[in-house]
C-alpha positions as a Markdown table, in Angstrom:
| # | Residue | x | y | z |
|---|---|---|---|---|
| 1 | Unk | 44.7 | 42.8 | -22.4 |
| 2 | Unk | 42.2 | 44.9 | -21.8 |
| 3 | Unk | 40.6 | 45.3 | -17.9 |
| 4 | Unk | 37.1 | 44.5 | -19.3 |
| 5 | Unk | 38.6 | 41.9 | -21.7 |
| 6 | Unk | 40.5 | 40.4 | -18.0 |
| 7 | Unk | 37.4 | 40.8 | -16.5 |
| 8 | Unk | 35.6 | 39.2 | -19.1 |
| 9 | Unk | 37.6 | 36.1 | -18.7 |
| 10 | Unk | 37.7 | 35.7 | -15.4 |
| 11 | Unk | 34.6 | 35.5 | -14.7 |
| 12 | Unk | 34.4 | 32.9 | -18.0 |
| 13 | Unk | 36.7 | 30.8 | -16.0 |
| 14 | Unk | 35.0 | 31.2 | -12.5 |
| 15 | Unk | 31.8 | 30.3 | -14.4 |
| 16 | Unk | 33.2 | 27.1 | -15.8 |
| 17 | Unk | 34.7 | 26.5 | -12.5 |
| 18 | Unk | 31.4 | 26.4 | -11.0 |
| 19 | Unk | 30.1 | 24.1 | -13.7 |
| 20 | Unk | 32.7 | 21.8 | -13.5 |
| 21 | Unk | 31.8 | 21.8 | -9.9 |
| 22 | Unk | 28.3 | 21.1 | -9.7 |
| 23 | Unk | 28.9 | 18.1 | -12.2 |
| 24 | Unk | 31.1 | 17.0 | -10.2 |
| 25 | Unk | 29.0 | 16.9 | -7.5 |
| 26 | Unk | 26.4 | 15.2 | -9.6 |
| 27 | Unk | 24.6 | 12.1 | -8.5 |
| 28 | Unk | 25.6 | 8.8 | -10.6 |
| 29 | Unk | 22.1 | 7.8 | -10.2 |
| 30 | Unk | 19.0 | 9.9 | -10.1 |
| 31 | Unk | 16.0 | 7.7 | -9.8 |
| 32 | Unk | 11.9 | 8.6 | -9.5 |
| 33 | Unk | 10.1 | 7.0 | -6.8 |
| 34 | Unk | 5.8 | 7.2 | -7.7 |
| 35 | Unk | 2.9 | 6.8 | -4.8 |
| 36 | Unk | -0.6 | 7.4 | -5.0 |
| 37 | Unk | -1.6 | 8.8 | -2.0 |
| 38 | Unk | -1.2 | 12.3 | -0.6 |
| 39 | Unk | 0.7 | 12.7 | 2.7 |
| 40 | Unk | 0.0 | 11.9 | 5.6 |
| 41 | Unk | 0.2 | 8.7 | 4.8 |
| 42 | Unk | 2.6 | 5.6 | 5.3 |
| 43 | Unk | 4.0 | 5.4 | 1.6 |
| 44 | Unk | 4.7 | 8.9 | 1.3 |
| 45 | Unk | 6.7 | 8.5 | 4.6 |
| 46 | Unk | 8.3 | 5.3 | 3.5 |
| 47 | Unk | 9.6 | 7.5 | 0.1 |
| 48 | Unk | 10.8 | 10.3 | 2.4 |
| 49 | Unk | 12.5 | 7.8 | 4.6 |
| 50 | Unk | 14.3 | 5.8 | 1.3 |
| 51 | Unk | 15.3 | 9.3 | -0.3 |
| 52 | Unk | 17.1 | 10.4 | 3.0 |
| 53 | Unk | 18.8 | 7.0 | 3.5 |
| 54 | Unk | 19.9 | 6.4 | 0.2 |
| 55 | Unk | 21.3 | 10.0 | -0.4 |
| 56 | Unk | 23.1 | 9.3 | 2.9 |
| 57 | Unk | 24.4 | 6.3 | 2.7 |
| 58 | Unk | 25.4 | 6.0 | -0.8 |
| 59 | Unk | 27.5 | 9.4 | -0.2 |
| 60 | Unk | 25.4 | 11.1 | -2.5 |
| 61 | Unk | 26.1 | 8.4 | -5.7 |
| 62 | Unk | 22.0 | 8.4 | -5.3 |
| 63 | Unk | 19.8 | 11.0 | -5.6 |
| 64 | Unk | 16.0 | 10.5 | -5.3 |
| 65 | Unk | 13.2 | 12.7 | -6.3 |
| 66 | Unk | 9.6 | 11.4 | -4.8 |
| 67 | Unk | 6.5 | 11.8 | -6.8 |
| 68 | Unk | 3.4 | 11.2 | -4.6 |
| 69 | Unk | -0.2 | 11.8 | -4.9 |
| 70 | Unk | -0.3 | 10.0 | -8.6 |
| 71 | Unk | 1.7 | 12.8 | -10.3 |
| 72 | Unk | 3.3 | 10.5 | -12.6 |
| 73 | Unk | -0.2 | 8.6 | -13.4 |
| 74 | Unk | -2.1 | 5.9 | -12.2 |
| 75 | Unk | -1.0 | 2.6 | -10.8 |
| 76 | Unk | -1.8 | 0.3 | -13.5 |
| 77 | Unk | -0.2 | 2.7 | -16.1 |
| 78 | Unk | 2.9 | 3.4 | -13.6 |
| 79 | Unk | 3.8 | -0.7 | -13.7 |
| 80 | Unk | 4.2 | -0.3 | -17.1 |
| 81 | Unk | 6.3 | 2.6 | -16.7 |
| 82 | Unk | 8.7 | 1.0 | -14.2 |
| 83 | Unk | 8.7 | -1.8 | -16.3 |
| 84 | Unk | 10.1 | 0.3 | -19.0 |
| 85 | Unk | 12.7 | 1.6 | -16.9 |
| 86 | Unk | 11.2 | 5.7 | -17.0 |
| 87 | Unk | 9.8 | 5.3 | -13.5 |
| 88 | Unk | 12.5 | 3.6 | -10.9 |
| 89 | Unk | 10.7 | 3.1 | -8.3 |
| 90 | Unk | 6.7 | 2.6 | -6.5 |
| 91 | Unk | 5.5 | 2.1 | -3.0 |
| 92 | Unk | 1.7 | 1.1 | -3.7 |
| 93 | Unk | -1.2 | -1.5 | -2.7 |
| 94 | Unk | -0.7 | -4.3 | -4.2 |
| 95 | Unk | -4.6 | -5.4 | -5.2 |
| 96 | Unk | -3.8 | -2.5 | -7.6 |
| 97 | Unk | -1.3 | -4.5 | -9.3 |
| 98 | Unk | -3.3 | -7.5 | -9.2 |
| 99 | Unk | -4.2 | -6.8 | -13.3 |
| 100 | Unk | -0.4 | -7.3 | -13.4 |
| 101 | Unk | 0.1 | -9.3 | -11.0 |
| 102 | Unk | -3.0 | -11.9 | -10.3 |
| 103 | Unk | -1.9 | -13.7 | -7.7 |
| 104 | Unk | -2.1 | -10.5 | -5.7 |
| 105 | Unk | -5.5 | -11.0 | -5.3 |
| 106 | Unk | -5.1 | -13.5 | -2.0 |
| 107 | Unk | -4.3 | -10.5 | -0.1 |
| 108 | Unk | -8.1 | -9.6 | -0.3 |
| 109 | Unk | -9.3 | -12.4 | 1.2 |
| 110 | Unk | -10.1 | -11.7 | 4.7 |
| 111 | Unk | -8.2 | -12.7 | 8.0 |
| 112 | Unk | -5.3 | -13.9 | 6.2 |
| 113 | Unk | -3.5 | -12.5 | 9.4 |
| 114 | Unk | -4.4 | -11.6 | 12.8 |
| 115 | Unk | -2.6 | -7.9 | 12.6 |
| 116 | Unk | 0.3 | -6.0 | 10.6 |
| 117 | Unk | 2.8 | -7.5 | 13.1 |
| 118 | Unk | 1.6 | -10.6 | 11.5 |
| 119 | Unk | 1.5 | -9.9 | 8.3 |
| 120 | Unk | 5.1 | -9.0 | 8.2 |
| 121 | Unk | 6.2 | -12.0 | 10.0 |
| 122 | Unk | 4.3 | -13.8 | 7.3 |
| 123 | Unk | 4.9 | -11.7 | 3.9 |
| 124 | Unk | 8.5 | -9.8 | 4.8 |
| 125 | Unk | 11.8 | -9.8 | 3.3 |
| 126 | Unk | 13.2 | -13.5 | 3.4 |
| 127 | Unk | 10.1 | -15.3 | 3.9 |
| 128 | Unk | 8.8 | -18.2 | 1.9 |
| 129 | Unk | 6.1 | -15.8 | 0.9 |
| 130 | Unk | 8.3 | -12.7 | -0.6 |
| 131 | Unk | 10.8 | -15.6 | -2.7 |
| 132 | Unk | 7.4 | -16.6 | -4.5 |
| 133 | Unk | 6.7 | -13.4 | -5.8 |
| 134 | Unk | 10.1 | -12.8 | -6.7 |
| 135 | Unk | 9.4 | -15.5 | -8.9 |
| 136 | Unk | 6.0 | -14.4 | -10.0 |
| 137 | Unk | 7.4 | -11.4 | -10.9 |
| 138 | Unk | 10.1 | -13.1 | -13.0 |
| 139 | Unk | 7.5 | -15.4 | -14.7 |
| 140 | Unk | 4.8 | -12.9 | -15.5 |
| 141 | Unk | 7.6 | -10.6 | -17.2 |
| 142 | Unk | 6.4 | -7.6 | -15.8 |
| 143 | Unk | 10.1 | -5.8 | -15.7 |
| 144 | Unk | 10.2 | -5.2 | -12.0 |
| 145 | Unk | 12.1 | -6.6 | -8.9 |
| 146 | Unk | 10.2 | -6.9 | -5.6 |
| 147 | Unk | 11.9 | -5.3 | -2.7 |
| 148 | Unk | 9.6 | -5.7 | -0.1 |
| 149 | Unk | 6.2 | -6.6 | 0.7 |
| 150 | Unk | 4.5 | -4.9 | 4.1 |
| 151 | Unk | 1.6 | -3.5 | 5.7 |
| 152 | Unk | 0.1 | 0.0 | 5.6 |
| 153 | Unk | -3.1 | -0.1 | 7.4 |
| 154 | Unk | -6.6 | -2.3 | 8.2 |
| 155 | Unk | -9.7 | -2.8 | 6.6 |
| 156 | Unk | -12.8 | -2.8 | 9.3 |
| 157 | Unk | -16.6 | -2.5 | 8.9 |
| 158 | Unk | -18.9 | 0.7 | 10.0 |
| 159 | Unk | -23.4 | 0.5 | 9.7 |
| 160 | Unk | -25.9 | 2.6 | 10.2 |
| 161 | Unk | -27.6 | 1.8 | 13.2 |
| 162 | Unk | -25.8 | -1.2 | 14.1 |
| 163 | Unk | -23.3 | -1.0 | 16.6 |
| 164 | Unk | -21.4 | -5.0 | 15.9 |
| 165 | Unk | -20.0 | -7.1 | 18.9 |
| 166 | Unk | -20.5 | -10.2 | 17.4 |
| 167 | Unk | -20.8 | -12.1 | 14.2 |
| 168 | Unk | -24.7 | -12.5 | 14.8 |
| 169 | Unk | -24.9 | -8.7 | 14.7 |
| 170 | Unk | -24.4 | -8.8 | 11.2 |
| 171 | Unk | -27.2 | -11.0 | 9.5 |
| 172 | Unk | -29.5 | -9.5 | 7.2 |
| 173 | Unk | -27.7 | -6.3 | 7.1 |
| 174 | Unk | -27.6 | -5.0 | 3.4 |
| 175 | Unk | -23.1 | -4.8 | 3.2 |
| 176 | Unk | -21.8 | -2.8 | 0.2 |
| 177 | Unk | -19.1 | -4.6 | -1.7 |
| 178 | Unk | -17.2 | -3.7 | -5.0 |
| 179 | Unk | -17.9 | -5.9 | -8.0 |
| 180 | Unk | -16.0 | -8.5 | -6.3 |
| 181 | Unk | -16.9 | -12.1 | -6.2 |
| 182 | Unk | -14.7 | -12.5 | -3.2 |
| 183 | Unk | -16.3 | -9.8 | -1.6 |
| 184 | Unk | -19.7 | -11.0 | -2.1 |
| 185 | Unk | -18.7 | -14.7 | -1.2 |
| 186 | Unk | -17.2 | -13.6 | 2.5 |
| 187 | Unk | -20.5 | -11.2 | 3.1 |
| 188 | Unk | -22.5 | -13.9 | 2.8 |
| 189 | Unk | -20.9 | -16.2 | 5.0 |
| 190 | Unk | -21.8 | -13.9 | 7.6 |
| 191 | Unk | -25.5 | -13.6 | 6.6 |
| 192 | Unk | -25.3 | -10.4 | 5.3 |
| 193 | Unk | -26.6 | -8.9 | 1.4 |
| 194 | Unk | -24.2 | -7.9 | -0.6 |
| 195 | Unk | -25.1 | -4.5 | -2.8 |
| 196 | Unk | -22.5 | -3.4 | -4.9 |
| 197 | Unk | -22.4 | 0.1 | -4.8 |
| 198 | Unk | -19.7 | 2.4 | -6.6 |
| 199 | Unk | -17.4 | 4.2 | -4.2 |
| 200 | Unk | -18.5 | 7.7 | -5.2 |
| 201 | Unk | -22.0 | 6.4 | -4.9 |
| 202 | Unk | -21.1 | 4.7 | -1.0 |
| 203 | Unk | -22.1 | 8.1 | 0.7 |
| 204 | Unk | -25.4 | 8.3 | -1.1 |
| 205 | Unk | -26.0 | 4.8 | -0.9 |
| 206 | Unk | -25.4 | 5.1 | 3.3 |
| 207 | Unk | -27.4 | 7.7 | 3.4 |
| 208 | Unk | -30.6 | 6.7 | 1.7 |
| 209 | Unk | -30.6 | 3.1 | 3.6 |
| 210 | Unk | -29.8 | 1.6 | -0.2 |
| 211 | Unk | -26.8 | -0.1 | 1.9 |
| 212 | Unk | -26.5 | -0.9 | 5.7 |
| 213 | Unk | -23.0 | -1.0 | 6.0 |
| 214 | Unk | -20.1 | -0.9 | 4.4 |
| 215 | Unk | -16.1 | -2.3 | 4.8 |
| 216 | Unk | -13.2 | 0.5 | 4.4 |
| 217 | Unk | -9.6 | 1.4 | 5.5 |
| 218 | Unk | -10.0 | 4.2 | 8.1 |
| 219 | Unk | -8.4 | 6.7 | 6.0 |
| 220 | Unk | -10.9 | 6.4 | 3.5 |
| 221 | Unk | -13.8 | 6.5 | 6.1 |
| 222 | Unk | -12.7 | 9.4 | 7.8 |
| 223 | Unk | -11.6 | 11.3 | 4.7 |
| 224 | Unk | -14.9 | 10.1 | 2.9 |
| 225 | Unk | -16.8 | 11.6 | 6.2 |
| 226 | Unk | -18.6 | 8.4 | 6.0 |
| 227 | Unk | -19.1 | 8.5 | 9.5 |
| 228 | Unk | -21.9 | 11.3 | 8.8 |
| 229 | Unk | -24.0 | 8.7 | 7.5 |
| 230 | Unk | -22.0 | 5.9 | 9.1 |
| 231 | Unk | -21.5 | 6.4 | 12.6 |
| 232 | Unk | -21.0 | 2.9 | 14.0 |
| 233 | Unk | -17.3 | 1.7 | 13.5 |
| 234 | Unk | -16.3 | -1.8 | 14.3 |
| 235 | Unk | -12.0 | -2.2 | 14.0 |
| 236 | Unk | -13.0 | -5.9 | 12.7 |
| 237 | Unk | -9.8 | -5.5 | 11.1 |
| 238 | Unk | -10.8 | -8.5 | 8.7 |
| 239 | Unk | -8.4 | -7.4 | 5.8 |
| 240 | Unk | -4.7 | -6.2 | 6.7 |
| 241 | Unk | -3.5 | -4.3 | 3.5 |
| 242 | Unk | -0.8 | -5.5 | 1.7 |
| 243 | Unk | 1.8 | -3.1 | -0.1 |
| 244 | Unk | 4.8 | -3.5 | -1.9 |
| 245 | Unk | 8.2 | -1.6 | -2.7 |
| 246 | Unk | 9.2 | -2.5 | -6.2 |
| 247 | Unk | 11.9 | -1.3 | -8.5 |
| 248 | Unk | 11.9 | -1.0 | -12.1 |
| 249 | Unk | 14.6 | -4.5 | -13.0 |
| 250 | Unk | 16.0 | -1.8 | -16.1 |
| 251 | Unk | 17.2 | 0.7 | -13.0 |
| 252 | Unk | 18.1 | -2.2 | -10.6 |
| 253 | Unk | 20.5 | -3.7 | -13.1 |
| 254 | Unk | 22.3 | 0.1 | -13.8 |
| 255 | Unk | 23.6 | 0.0 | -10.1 |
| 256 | Unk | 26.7 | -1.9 | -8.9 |
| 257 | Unk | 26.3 | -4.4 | -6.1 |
| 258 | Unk | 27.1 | -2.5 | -3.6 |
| 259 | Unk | 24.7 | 0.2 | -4.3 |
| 260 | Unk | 22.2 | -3.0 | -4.8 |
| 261 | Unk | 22.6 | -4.1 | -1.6 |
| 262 | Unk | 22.0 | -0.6 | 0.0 |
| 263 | Unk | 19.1 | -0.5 | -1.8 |
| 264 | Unk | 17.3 | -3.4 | -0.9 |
| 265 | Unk | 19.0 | -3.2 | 3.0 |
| 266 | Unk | 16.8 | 0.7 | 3.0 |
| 267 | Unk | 13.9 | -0.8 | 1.4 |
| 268 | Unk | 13.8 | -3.5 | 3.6 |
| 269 | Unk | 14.4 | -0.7 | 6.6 |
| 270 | Unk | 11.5 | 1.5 | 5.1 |
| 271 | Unk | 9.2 | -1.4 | 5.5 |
| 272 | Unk | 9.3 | -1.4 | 9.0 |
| 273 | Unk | 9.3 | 2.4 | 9.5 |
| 274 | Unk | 6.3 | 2.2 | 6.9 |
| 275 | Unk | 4.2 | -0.3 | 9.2 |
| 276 | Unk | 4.9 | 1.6 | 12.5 |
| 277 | Unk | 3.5 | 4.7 | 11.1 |
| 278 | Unk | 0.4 | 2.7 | 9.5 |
| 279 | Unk | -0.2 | 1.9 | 13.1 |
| 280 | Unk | 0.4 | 5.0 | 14.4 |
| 281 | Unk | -2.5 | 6.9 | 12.0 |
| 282 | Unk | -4.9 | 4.0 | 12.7 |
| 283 | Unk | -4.9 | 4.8 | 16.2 |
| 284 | Unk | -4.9 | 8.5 | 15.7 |
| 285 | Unk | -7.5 | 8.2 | 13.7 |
| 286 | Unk | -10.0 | 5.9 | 15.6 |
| 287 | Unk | -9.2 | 8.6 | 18.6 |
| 288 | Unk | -10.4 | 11.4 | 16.5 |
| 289 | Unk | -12.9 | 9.7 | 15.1 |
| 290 | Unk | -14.7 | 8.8 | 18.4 |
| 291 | Unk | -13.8 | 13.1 | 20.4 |
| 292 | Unk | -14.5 | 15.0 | 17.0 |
| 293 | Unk | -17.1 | 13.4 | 15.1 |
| 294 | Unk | -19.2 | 10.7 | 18.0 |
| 295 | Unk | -18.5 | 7.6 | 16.5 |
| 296 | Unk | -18.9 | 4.3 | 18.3 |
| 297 | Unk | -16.5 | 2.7 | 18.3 |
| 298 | Unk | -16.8 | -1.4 | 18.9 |
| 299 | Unk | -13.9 | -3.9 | 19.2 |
| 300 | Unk | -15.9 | -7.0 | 18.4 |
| 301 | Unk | -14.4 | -10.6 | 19.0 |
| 302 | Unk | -11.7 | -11.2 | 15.7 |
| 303 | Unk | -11.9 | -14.7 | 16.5 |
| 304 | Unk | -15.1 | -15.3 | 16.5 |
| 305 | Unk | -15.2 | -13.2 | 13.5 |
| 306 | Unk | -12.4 | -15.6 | 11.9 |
| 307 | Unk | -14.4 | -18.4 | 12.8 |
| 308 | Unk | -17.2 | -17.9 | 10.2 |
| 309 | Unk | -14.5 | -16.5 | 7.8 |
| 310 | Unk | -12.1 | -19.6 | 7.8 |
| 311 | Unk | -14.5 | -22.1 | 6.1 |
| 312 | Unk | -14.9 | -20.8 | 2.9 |
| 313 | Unk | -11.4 | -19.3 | 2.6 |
| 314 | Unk | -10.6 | -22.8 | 0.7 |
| 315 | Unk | -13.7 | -22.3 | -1.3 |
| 316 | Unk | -12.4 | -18.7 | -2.2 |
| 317 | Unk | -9.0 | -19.4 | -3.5 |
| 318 | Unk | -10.2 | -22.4 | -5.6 |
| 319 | Unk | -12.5 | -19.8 | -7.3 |
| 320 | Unk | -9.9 | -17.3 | -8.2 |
| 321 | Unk | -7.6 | -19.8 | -8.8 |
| 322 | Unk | -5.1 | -18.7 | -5.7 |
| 323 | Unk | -4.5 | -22.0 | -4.3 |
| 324 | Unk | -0.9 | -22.0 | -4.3 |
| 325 | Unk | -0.6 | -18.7 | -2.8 |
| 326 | Unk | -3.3 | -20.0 | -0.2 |
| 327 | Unk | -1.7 | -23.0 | 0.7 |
| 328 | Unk | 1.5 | -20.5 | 0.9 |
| 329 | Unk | 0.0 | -18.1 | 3.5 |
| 330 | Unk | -1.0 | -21.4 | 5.7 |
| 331 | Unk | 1.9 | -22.2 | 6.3 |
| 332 | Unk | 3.7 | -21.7 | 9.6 |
């Protein structure tokens, strides 16, 4: 043999070496995980915390690759993806899923809970609450298995020129709302005209006194720069927003049990990690809020707020036709 023709062959043989190798280092399962939202932000760290524990723990049988900021598409289009099997894996708010997923509509009503402690006493892994949408998502066919629901963040209310201590603080005030009847219904309890306004229209609509105030998540106040035309924040806190970790049933049913169980012990773990850091930008961001930009910042009275709130809650649910998830969330 020839020295190039050796040559030649050795490095064939190193070559398929290294192939043999890498697929032998392979993952048995390689899986997508989808968000919305760009980082920072507590989905995106809930994905980064299920990646690193499942490659981990499942001595690299799992490999995850995390697709945030809605580069696979948008949510309503992504169910249907998981549900096909092509997408593994979400982490999203669930009133997105609610064309899906109806009965995820109760988690709009407003002081379902007092704070995202709470809500995960009330909506986490094992409660009465998470079994019945195991079993929604089982009867509505919808191809996906619910691995936890949590919280990522409240909902309060910023005005104009109002600064809000108390319920009576609100009447006559001119409150944006999307084209949402339980929107409209809860703003009016409080004595307040509901506008509905577009969200890419809200700055405008601030600005020109079309609208007086308006209801948001702080991220999307501060990253909105509503508080240019909106510098009044109350932390009413009046919706606590509900998100779940859901897995595509096509990919759930691939993995052996053992691999199952990890994967809903590290969902179940991300939850938690996932509501800590919700807090943790809240409060970061109401800070900032008030040094950089000179908002006021009121902390009005959530059970007087609750008060006005709690009587047409009833009324609500029979409308939208949430009374068994109503009756659910009442009880202890």
């Amino acid at each position: 043999m020839s020295v190039r023709n050796r040559a030649a062959g050795l490095a064939l043989a190193a070559f398929g070496s290294i192939l043999m190798g890498s697929t032998a280092m392979a993952a048995d399962f390689n899986m997508r995980i989808h968000t919305l939202v760009q980082s920072p932000h507590p989905y995106n760290d809930m994905a980064a915390f299920i990646k690193e524990q499942l490659e981990a723990r499942s001595d690299g049988r799992i490999e995850i690759r995390i697709f945030d900021s809605g580069q696979l598409g948008q949510d309503p289009a992504v169910i249907s993806e998981v549900g096909l099997g092509t997408i593994d894996m979400m982490i999203s708010t669930t009133s997105n899923a609610a064309q899906q997923v109806p009965e995820f509509s109760i988690f709009t009503m407003p002081y379902l809970f007092t704070d995202m402690d709470n809500l995960l006493e009330r909506v986490g892994p094992g409660t009465p609450v998470h079994e019945h949408f195991e079993t929604v998502y089982e009867e509505r066919g919808i191809g996906m298995k619910l691995l936890a629901l949590g919280g990522s963040g409240a909902r309060s209310m910023s005005t104009r020129e109002v600064a809000v201590e108390e319920p009576a603080d609100l009447e006559g005030l001119r409150m944006r709302t999307p084209p949402s009847p339980m929107d409209s219904e809860t703003w009016s309890a409080f004595g307040m005209l509901p506008v509905t306004v577009a969200w890419g229209e809200l700055y405008a609509a601030m600005q020109t006194g079309i609208a007086d105030a308006l209801e948001s998540s702080l991220p999307g106040y501060a990253g909105s720069k509503l508080y240019e035309v909106a510098p009044n924040l109350a932390l009413t806190e009046h919706v606590i927003q509900v998100n779940h970790t859901s897995m595509s049933t096509v990919s759930w049913d691939k993995l052996p049990e053992d691999l199952q169980a990890l994967v809903q012990e590290v969902a179940e773990e991300a939850n938690v990690h996932g509501l800590e850091k919700a807090k943790e930008y809240d409060a970061e961001l109401v800070e900032s809020l008030q040094s950089e930009h000179d908002v006021t910042v009121t902390r009005p009275d959530k059970e007087a707020l609750m008060a006005v709130a709690e009587p047409i809650q009833a009324k609500l649910a029979a409308d939208l036709d949430l009374v068994a998830e109503f009756e659910l969330m009442r009880q202890d």
